[in-house]
N, C-alpha and C positions, 0 to 999 in steps of 0.2 A: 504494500500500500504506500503511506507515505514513507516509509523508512524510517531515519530518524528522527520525523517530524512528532512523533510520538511521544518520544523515549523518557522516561522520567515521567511520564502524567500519571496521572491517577486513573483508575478505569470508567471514573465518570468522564472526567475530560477528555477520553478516548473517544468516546462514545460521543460526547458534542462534535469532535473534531471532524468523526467522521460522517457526523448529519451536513456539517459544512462544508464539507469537503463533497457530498452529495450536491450539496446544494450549487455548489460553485459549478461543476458539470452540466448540471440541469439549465444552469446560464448560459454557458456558454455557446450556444444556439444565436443568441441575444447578440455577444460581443461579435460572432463572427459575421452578424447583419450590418453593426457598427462598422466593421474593418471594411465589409465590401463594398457598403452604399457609402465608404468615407467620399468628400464632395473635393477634394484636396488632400494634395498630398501630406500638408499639416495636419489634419484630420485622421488621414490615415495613419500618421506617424503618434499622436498622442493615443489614438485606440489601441495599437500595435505595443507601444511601449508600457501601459496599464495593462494588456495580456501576460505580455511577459514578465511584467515583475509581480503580478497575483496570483501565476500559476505555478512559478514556486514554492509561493508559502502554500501553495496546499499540496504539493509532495507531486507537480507534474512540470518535474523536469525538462525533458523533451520537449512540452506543450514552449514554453519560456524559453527552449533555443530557438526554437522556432520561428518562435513573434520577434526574436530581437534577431535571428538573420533576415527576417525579410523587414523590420525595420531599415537594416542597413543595406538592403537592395533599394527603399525608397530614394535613398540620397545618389542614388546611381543613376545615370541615365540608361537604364536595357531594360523597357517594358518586358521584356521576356521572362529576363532573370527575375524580376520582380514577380512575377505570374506566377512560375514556380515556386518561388519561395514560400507565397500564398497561399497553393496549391496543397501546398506541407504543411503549413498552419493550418488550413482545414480537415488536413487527412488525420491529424494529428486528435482534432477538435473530433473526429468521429472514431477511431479507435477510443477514445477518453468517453462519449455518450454512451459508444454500443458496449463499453466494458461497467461501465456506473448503475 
């Protein structure tokens, strides 16, 4: 699950962690609406960058390199590379739904 995002809690706080950590999933539907209909690239870039730094505190590593490689495709000029990286952020966002 989260690894060590756990460690040292108590079994109640486990238990919150991982309602939240439900929950945070169940959003994430939401934020990847955010990313796509962003209306500008600055748009894109603060969605992108609040993915990635929330989806480590909830133990989704991967989800967080993700958002912040394709963050760093926005500052690039290759719509392509940019697409892809995307493409990984959502695939990412759907392995994390169909697993929660």
């Amino acid at each position: 699950m989260a690894g060590g995002l756990t460690e040292g809690l108590s079994s109640s706080a486990k238990a919150q962690f991982v309602v939240l950590r439900q929950r945070y999933a169940a959003g994430l539907a939401s934020r990847w609406t955010e990313i796509s209909t962003a209306q500008d690239s600055q748009a894109l870039l603060a969605a992108l960058h609040r993915l990635a730094g929330s989806a480590a505190s909830f133990g989704f590593e991967r989800l967080g390199q993700c958002a912040r490689d394709a963050e760093a495709r926005v500052a690039q000029d290759n719509p392509a590379a940019l697409a892809r990286a995307l493409e990984e952020v959502l695939a990412e966002i759907g392995r994390i739904v169909e697993g929660a």
